[in-house]
MDTraj code that builds the backbone (N, CA, C; nanometers):
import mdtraj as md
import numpy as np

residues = "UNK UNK UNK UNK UNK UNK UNK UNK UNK UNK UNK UNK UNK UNK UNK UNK UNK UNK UNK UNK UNK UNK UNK UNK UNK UNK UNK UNK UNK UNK UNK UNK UNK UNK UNK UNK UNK UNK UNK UNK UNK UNK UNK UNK UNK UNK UNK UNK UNK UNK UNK UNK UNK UNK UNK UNK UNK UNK UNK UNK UNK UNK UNK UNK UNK UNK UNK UNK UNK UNK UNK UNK UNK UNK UNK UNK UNK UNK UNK UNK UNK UNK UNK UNK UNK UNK UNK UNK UNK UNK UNK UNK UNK UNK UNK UNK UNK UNK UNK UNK UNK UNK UNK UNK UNK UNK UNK UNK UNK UNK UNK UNK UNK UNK UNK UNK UNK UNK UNK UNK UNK UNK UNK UNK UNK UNK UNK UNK UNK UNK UNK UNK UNK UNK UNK UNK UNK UNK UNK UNK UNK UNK UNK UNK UNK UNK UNK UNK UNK UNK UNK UNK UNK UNK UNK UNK UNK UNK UNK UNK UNK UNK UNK UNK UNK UNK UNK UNK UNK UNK UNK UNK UNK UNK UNK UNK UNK UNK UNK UNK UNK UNK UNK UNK UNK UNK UNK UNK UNK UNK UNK UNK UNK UNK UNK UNK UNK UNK UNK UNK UNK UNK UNK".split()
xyz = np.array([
    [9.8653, 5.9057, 16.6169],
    [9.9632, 5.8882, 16.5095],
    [10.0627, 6.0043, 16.5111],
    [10.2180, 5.9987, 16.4955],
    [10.2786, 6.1013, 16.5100],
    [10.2737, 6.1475, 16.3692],
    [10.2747, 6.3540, 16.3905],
    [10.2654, 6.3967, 16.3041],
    [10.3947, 6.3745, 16.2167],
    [10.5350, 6.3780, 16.2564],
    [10.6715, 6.3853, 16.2085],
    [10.6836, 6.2643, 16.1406],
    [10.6179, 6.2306, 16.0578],
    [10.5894, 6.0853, 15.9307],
    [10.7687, 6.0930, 15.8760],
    [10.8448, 6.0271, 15.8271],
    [10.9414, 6.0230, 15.7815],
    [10.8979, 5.9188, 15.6533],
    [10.8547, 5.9744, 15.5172],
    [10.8606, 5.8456, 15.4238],
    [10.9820, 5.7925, 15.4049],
    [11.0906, 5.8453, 15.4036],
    [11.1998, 5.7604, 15.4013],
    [11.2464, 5.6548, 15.4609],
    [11.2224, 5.7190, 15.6177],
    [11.2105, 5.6015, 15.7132],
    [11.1028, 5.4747, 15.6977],
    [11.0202, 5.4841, 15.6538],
    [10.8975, 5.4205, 15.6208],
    [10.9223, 5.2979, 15.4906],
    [10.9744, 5.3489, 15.4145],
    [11.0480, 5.2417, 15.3135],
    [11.1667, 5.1784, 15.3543],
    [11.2067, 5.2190, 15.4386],
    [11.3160, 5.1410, 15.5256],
    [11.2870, 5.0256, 15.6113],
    [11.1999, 5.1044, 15.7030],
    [11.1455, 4.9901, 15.8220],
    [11.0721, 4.8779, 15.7105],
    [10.9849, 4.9040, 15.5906],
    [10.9435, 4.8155, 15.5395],
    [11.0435, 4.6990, 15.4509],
    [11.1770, 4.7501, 15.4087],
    [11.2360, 4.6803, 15.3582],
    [11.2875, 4.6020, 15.4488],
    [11.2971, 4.6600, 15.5779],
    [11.3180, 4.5076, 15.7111],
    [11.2237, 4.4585, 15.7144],
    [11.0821, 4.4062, 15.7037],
    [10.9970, 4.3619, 15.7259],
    [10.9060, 4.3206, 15.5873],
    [10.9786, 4.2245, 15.4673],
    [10.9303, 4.1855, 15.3699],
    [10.8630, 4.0868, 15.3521],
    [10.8980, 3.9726, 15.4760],
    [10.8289, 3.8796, 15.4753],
    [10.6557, 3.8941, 15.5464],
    [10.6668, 4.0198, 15.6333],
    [10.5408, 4.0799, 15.6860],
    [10.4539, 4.1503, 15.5772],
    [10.5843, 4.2192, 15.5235],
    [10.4779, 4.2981, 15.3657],
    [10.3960, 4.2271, 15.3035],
    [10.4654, 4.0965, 15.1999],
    [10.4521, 3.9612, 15.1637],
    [10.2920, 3.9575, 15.1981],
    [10.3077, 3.8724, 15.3118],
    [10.1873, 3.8510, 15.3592],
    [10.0632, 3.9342, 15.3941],
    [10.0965, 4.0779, 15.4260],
    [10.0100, 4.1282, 15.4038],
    [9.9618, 4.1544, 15.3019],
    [9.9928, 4.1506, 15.1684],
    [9.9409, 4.1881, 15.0675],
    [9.8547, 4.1048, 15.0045],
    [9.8716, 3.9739, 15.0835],
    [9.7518, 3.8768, 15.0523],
    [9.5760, 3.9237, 15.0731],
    [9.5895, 3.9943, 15.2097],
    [9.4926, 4.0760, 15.2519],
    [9.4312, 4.1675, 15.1764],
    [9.5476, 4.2482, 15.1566],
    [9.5024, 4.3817, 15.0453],
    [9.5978, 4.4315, 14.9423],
    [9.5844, 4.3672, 14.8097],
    [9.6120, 4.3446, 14.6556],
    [9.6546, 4.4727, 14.5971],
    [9.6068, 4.5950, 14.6533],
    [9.5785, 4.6770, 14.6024],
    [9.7260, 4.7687, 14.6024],
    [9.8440, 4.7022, 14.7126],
    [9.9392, 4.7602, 14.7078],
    [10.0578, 4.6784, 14.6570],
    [9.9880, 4.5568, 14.5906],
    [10.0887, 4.4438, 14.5214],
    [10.1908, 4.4997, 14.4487],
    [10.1419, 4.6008, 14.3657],
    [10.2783, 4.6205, 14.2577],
    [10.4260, 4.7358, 14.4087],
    [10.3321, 4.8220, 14.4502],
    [10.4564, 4.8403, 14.5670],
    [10.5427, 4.7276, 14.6296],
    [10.4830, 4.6621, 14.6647],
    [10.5204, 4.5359, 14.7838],
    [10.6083, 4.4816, 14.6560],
    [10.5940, 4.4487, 14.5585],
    [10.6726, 4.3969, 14.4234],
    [10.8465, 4.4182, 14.4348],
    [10.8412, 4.5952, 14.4697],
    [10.9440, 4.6476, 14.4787],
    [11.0270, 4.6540, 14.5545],
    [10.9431, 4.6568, 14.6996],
    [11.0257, 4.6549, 14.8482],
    [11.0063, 4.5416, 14.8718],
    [11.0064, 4.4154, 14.7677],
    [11.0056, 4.2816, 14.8266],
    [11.0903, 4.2021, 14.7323],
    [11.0747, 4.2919, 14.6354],
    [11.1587, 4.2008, 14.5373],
    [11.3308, 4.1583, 14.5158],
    [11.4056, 4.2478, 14.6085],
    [11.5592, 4.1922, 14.6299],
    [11.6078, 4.1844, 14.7723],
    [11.7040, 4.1352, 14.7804],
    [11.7506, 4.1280, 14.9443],
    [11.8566, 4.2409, 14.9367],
    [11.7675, 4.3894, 14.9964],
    [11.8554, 4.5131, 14.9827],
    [11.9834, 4.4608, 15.0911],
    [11.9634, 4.3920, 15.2192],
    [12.0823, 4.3907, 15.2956],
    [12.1449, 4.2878, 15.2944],
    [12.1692, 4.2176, 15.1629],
    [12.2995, 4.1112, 15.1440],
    [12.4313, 4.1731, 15.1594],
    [12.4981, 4.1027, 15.2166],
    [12.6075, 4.1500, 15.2627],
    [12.7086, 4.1514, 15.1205],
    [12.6732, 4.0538, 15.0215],
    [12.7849, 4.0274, 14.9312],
    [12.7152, 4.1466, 14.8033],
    [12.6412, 4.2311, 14.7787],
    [12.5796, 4.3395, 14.6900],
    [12.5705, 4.4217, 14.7696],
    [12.5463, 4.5074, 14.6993],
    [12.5325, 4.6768, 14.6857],
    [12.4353, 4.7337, 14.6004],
    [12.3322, 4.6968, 14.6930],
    [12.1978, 4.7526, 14.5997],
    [12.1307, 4.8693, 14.6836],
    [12.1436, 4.9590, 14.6036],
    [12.0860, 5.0817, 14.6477],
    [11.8876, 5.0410, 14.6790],
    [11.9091, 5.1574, 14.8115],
    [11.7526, 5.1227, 14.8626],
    [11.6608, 5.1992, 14.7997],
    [11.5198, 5.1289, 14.7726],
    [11.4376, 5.2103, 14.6839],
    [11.3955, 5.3394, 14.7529],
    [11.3521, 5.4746, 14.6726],
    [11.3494, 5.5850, 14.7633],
    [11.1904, 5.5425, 14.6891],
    [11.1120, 5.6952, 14.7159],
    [11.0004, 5.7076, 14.6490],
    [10.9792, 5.7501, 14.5103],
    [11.0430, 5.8233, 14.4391],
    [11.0386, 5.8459, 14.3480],
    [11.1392, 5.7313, 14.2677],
    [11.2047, 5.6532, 14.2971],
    [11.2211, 5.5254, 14.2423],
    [11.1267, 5.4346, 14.2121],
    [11.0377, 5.4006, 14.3344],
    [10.9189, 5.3361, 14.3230],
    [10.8059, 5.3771, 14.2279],
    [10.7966, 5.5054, 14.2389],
    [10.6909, 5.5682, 14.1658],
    [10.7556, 5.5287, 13.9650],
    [10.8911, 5.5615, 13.9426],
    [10.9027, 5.5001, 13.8327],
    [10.8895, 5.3994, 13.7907],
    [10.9204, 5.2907, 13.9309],
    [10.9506, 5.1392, 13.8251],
    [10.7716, 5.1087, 13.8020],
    [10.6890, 5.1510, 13.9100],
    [10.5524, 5.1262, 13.9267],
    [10.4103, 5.2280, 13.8243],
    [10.5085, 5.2962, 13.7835],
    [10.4083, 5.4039, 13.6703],
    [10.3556, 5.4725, 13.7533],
    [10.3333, 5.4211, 13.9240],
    [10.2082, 5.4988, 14.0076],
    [10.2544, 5.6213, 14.0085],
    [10.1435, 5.7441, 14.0547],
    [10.2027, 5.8762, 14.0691],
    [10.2541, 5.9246, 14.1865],
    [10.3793, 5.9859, 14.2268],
    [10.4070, 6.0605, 14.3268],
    [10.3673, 6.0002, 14.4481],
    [10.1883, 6.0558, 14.4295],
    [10.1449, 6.0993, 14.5183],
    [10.0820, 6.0236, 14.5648],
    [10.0314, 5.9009, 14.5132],
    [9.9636, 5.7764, 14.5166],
    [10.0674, 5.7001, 14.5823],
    [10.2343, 5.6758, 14.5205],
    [10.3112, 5.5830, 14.6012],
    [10.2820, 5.6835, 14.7185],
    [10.2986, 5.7850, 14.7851],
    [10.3473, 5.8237, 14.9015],
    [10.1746, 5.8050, 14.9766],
    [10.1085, 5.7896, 14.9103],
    [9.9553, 5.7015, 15.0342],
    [10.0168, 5.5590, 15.0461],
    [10.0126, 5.4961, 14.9710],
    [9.9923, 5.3873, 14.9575],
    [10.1442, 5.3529, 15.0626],
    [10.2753, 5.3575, 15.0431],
    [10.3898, 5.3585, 15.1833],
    [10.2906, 5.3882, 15.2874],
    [10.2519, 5.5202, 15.3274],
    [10.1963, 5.5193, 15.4417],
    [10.0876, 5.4208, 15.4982],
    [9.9852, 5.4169, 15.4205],
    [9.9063, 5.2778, 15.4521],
    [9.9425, 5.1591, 15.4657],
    [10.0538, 5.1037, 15.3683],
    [10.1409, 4.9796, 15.4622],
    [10.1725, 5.0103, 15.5605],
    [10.2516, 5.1030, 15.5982],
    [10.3357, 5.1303, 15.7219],
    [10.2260, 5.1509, 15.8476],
    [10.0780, 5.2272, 15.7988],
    [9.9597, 5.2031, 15.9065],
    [9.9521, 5.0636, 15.9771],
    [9.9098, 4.9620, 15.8285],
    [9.8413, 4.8668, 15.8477],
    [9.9557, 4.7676, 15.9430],
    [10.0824, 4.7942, 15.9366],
    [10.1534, 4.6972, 15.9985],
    [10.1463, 4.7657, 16.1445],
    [10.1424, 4.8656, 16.1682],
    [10.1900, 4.9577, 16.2922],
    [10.0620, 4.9711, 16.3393],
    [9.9463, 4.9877, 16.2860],
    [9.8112, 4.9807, 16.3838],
    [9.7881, 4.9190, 16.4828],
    [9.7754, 4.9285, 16.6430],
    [9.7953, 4.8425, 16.7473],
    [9.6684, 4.7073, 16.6902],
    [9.5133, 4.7874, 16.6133],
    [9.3751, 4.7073, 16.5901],
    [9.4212, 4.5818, 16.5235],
    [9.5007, 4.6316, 16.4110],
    [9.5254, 4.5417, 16.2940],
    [9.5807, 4.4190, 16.3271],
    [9.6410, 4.3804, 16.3654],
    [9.7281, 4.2933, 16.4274],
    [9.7887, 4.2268, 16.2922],
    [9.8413, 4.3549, 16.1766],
    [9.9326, 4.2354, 16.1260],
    [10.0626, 4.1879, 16.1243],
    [10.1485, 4.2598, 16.2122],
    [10.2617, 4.2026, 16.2462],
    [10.2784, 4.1390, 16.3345],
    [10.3474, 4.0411, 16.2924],
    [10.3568, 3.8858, 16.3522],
    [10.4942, 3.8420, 16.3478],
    [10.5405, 3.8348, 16.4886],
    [10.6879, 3.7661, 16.5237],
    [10.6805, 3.6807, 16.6026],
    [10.5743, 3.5536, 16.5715],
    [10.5029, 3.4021, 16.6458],
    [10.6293, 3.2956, 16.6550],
    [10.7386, 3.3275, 16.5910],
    [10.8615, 3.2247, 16.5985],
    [10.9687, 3.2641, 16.6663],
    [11.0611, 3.1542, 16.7643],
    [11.1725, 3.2126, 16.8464],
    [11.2680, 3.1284, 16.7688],
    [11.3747, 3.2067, 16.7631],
    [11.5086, 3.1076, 16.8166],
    [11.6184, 3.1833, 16.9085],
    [11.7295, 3.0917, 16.9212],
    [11.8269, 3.1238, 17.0068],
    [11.9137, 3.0964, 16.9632],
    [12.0288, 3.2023, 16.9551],
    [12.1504, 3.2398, 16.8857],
    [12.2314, 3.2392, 16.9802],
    [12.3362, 3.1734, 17.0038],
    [12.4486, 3.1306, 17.0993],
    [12.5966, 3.2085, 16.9945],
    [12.6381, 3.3518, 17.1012],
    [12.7210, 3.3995, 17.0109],
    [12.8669, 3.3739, 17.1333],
    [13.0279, 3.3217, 17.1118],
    [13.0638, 3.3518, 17.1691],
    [13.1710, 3.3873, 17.1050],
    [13.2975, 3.5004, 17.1921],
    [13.4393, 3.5230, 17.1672],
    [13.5353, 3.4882, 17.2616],
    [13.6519, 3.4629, 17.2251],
    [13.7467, 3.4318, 17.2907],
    [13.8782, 3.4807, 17.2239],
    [13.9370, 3.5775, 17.2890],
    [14.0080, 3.6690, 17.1835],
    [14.0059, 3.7192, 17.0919],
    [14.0102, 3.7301, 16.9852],
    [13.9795, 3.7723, 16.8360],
    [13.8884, 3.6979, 16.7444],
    [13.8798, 3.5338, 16.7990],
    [13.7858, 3.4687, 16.7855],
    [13.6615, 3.4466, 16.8152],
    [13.5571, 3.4309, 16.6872],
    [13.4450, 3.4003, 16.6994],
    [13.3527, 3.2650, 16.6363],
    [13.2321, 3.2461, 16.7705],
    [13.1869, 3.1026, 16.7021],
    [13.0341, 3.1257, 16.7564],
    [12.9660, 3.0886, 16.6579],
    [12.7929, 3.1239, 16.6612],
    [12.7113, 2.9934, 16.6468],
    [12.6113, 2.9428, 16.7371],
    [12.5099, 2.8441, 16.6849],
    [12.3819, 2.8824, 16.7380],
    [12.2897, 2.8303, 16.6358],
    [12.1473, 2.8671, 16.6775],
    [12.0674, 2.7409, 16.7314],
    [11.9527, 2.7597, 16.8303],
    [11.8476, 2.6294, 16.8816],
    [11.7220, 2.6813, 16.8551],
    [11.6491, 2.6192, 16.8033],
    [11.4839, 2.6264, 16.7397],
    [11.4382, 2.6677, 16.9048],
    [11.4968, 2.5832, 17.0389],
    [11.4087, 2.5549, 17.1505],
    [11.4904, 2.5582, 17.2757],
    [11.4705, 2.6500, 17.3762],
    [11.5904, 2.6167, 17.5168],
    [11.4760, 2.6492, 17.6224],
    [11.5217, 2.5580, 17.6898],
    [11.4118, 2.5647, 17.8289],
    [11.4298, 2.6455, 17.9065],
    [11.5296, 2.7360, 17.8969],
    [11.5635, 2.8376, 18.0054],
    [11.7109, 2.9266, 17.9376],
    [11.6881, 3.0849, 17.9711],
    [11.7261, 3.1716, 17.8658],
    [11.8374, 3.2115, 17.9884],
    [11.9741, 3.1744, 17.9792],
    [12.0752, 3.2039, 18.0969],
    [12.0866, 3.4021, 18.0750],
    [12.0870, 3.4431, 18.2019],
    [12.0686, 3.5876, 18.2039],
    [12.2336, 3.6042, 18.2094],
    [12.2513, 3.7455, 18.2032],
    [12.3605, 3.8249, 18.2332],
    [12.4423, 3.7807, 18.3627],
    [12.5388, 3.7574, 18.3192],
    [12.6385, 3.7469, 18.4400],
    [12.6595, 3.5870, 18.4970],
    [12.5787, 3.5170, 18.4650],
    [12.5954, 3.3487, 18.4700],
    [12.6749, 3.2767, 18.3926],
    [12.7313, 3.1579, 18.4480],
    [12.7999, 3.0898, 18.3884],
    [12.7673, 3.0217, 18.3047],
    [12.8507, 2.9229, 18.1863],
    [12.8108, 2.8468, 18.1153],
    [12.8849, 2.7532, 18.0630],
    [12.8745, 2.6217, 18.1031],
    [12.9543, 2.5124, 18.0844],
    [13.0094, 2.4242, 17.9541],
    [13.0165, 2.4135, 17.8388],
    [12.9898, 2.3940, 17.6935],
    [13.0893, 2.2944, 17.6589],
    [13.1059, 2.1781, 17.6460],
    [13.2205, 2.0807, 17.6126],
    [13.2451, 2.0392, 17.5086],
    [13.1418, 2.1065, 17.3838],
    [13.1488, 2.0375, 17.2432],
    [13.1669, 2.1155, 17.1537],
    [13.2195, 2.1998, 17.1871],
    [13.3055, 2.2580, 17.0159],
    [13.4359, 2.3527, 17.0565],
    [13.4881, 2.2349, 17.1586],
    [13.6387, 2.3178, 17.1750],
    [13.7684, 2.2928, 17.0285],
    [13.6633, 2.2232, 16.9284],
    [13.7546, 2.2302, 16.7892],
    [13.7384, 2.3637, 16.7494],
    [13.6363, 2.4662, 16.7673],
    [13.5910, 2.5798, 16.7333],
    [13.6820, 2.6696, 16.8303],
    [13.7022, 2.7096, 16.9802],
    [13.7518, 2.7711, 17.0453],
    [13.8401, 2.7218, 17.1410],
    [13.8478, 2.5789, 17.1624],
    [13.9388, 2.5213, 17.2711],
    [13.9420, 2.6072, 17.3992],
    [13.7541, 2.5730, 17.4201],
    [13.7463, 2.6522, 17.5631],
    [13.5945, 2.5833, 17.5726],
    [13.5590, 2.5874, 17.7257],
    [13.4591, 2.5490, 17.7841],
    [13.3737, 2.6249, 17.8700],
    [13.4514, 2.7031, 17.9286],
    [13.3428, 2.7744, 18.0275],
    [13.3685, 2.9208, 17.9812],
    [13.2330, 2.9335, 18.0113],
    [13.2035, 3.0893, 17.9428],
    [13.1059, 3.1580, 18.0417],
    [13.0590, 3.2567, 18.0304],
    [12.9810, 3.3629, 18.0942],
    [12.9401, 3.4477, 17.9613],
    [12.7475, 3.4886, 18.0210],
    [12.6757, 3.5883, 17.9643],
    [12.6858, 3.7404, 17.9850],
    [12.7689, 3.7993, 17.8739],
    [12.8192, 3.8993, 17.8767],
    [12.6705, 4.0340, 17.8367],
    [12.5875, 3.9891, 17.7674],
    [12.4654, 4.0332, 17.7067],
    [12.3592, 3.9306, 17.6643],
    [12.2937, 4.0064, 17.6501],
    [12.1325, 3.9460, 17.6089],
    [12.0735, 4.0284, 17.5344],
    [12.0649, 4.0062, 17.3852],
    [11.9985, 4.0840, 17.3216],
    [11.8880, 4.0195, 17.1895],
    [11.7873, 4.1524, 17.1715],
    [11.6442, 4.0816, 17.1194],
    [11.6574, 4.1015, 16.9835],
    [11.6516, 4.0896, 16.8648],
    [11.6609, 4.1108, 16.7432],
    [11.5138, 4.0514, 16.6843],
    [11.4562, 4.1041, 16.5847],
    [11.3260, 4.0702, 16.5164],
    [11.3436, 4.1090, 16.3870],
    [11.3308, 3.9889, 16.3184],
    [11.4149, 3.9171, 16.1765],
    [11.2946, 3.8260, 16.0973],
    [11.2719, 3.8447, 16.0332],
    [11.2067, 3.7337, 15.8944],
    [11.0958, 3.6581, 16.0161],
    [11.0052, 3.7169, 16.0612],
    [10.8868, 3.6673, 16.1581],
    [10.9583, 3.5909, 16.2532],
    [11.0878, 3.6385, 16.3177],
    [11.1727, 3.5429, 16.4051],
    [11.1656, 3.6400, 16.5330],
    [11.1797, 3.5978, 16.6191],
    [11.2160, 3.6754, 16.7680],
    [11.3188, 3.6071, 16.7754],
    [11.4455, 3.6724, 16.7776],
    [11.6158, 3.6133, 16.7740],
    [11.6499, 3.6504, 16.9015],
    [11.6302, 3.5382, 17.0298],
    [11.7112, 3.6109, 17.1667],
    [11.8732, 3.5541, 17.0944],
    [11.9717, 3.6797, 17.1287],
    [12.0956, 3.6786, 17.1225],
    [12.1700, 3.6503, 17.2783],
    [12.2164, 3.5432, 17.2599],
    [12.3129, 3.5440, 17.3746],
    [12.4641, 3.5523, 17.3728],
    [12.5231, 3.6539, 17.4145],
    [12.6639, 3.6779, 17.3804],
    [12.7446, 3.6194, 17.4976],
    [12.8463, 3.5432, 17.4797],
    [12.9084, 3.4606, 17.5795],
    [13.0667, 3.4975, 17.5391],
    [13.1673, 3.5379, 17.6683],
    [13.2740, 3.5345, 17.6331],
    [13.3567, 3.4342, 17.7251],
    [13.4377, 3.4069, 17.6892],
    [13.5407, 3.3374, 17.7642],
    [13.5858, 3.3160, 17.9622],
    [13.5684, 3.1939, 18.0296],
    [13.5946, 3.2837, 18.1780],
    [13.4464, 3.2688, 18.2429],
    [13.4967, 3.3246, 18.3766],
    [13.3566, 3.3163, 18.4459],
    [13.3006, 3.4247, 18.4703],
    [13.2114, 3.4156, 18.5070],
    [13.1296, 3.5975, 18.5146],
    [13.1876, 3.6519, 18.6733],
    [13.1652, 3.8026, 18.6704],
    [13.1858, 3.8719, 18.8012],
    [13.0917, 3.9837, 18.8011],
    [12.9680, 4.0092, 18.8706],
    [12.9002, 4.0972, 18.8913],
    [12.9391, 4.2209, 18.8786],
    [13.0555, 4.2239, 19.0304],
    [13.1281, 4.3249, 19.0751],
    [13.2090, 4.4136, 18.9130],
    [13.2805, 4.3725, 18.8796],
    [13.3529, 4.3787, 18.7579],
    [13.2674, 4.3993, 18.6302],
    [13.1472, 4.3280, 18.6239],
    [13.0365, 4.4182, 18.5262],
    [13.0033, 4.5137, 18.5741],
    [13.0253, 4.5923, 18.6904],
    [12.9512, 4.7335, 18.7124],
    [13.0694, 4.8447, 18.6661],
    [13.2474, 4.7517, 18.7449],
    [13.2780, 4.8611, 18.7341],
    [13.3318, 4.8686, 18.5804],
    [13.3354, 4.7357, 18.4970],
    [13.3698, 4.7698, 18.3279],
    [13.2401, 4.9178, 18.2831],
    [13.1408, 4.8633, 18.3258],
    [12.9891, 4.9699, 18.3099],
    [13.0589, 5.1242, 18.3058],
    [13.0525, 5.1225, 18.4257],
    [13.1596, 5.2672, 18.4934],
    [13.2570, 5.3056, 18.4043],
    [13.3677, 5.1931, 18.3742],
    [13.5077, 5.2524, 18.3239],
    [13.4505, 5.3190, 18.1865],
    [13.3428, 5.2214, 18.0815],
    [13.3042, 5.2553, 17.9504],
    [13.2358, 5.3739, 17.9662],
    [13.1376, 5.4043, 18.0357],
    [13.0724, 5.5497, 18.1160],
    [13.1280, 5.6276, 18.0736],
    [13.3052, 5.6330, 18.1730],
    [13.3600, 5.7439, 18.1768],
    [13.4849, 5.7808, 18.0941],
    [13.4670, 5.7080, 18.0024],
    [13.5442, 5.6950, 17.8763],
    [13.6984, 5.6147, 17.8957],
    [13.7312, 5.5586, 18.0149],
    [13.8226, 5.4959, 18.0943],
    [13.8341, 5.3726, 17.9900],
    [13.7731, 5.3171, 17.9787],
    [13.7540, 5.1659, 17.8370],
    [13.6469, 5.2019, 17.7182],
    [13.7309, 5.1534, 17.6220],
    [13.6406, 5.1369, 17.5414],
    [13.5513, 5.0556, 17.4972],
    [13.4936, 5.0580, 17.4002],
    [13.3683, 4.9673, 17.3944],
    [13.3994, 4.8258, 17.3101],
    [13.5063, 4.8851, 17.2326],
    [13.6014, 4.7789, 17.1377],
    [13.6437, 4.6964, 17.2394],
    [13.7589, 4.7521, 17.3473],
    [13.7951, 4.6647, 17.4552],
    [13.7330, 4.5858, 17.5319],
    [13.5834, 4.6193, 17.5802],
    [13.4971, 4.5378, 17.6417],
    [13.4609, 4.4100, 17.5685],
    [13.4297, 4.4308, 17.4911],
    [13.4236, 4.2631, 17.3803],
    [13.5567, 4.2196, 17.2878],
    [13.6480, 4.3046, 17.3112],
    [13.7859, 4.2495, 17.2340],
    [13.8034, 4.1391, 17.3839],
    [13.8394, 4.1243, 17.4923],
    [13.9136, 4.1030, 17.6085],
    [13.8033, 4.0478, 17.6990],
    [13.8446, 3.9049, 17.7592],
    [13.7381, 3.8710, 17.8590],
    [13.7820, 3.9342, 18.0089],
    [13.7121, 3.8934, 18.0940],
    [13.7268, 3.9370, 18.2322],
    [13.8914, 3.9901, 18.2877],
    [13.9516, 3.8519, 18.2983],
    [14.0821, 3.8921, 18.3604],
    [14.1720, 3.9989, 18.2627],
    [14.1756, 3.9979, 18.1159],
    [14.2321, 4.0969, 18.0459],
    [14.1432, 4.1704, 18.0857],
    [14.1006, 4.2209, 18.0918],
    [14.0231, 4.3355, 18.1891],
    [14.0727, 4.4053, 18.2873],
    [14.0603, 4.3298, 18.3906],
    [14.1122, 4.3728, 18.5502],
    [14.2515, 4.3839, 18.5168],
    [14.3412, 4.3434, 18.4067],
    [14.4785, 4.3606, 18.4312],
    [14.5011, 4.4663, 18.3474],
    [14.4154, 4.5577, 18.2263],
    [14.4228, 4.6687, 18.1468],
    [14.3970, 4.7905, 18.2851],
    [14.2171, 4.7567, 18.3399],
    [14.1999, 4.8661, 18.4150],
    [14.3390, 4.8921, 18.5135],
    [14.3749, 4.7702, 18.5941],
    [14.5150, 4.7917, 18.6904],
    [14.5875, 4.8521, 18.6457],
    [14.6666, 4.8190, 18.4994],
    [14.7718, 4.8861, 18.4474],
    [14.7692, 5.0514, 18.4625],
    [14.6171, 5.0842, 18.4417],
    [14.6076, 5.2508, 18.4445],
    [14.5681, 5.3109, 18.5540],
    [14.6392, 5.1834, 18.5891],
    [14.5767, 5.2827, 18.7783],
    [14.4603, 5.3073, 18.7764],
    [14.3848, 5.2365, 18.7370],
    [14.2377, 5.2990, 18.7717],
    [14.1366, 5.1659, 18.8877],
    [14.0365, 5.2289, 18.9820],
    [14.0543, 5.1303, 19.1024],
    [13.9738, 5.0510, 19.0312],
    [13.9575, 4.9389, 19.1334],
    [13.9055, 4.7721, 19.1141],
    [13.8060, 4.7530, 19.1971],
])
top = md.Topology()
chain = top.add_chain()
for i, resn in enumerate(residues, 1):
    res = top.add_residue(resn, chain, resSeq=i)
    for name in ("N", "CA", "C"):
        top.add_atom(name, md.element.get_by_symbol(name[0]), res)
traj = md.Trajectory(xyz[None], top)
């Protein structure tokens, strides 16, 4: 167990993980009125501004003392993080289809895909050019997110076809501060090769 405990951090990671709290507390009751607190609002709605509970917040709304909330955080935060315990559970997938095409963006999710297109492949799409009035795209990223007992593969798709070559050297240009990181997902491929050209920088 690392000694460098962060309770702050600890009421954090738990307020991402409420629907895990939730359920664990079915197990063990004994930290119900906590779990009450770090379960009871959606701190990261985008449309509020609700301040996150610290510990001595908790300890007020809960009467508990001090010193009792600060076991009792840590023992959730054990019981989920114990490799023995096995109570965290992310048993559900989906797949999040993110793409851009200039300044534009368009997102859909699938419960189920038989095959997870990697980095740098193409992708053919004919049904929501009312959304982008575009069809072929390329996997710009692949990324994992773990959400409400969900395993969220993210697939980011931009506009255009993929180029290996040209993902190493965008890699490179962002590296060496040559592009930015805004520019790499503002701009698909060919706005690309025609920014890096402009600055003289090689291809």
């Amino acid at each position: 167990m690392m000694e460098n405990f962060s309770y702050r951090y600890a009421v954090l990671d738990l307020l991402h993980l409420q629907d895990q709290v939730e359920r664990l507390i079915k197990k063990y009751p004994k930290y119900k009125e906590i779990a009450e607190v770090l379960c009871g609002k959606d701190y990261f709605a985008e449309d509020f501004h609700i301040s996150f509970p610290t510990m001595a917040s908790i300890s007020r709304d809960t009467d508990l003392p001090y010193s009792r909330v600060k076991k009792y955080i840590r023992d959730i935060h054990d019981l989920l993080f114990t490799d023995d315990a096995h109570n965290l559970i992310f048993n559900k997938v989906k797949y999040r289809f993110c793409f851009a095409f200039d300044e534009d963006h368009f997102e859909f999710t699938l419960n189920s895909l038989p095959v997870i297109p990697r980095v740098g492949e193409n992708i053919y799409i004919p049904f929501f050019k009312a959304n982008l009035n575009m069809d072929f795209f390329y996997v710009e990223e692949v990324d994992y997110v773990f959400e409400k007992g969900f395993q969220i593969v993210e697939i980011w798709c931009k506009s255009g076809f993929g180029n290996q070559y040209l993902k190493l050297r965008k890699d490179k240009a962002q590296a060496l501060g040559e592009i930015s990181s805004d520019e790499i997902w503002k701009f698909n491929n060919s706005a690309i090769q025609r920014k890096l050209r402009s600055r003289e920088l090689d291809l």
